[in-house]
C-alpha positions in Angstrom: 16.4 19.8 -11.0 18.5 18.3 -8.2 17.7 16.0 -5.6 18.5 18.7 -2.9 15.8 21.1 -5.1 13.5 17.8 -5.4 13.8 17.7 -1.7 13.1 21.1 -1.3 10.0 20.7 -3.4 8.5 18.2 -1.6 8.8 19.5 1.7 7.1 23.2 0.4 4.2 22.2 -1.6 4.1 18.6 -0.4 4.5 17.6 3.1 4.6 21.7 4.5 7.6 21.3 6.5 10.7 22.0 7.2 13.4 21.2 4.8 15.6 19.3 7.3 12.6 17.2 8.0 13.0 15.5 4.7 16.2 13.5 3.4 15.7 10.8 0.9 15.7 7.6 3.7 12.6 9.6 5.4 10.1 6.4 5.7 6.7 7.8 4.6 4.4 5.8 7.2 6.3 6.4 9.6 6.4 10.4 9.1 3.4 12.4 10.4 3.6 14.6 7.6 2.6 11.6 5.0 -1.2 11.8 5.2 -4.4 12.1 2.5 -3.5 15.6 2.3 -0.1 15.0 1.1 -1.0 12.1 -0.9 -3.1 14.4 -2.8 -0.7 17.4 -3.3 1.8 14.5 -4.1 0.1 13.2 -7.2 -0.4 17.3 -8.0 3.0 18.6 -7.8 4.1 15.5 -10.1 1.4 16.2 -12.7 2.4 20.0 -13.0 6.4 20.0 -12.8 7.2 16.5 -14.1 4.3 15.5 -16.6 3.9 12.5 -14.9 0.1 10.9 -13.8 0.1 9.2 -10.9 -2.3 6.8 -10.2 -3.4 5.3 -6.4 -1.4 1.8 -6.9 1.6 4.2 -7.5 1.1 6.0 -4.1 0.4 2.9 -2.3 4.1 1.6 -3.6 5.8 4.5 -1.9 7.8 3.6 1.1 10.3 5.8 1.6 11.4 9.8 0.3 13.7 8.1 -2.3 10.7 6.4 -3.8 9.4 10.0 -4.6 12.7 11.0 -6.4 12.8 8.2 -8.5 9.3 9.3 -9.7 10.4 12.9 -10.4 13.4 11.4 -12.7 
């Protein structure tokens, strides 16, 4: 999967916006879109397409789209 598709991804089933809202230098805090709700789908979508468990200290370490990526390698 591509970054573009990553991207794509995350702003779908993630965040629920529009693609263009997203690029990889996004800062999370400083997005409305980065909320609980998100948080929560976050730590989901990881889970069921990359096999990965996130746990809260790895949420709390996200600052920025690009963060995310680097999760989904």
């Amino acid at each position: 999967m591509t970054n573009e598709e990553k991207i794509e991804l995350l702003a779908d089933e993630v965040f629920d916006v529009d693609v263009t809202d997203v690029t990889p230098e996004t800062v999370l805090d400083e997005s409305d879109f980065w909320d609980s709700m998100s948080k929560l789908s976050l730590i989901s979508v990881i889970d069921s397409n990359f096999k990965k468990t996130l746990k809260g200290e790895d949420i709390k370490n996200l600052k920025t789209v690009q963060d995310i990526l680097n999760l989904m390698n």
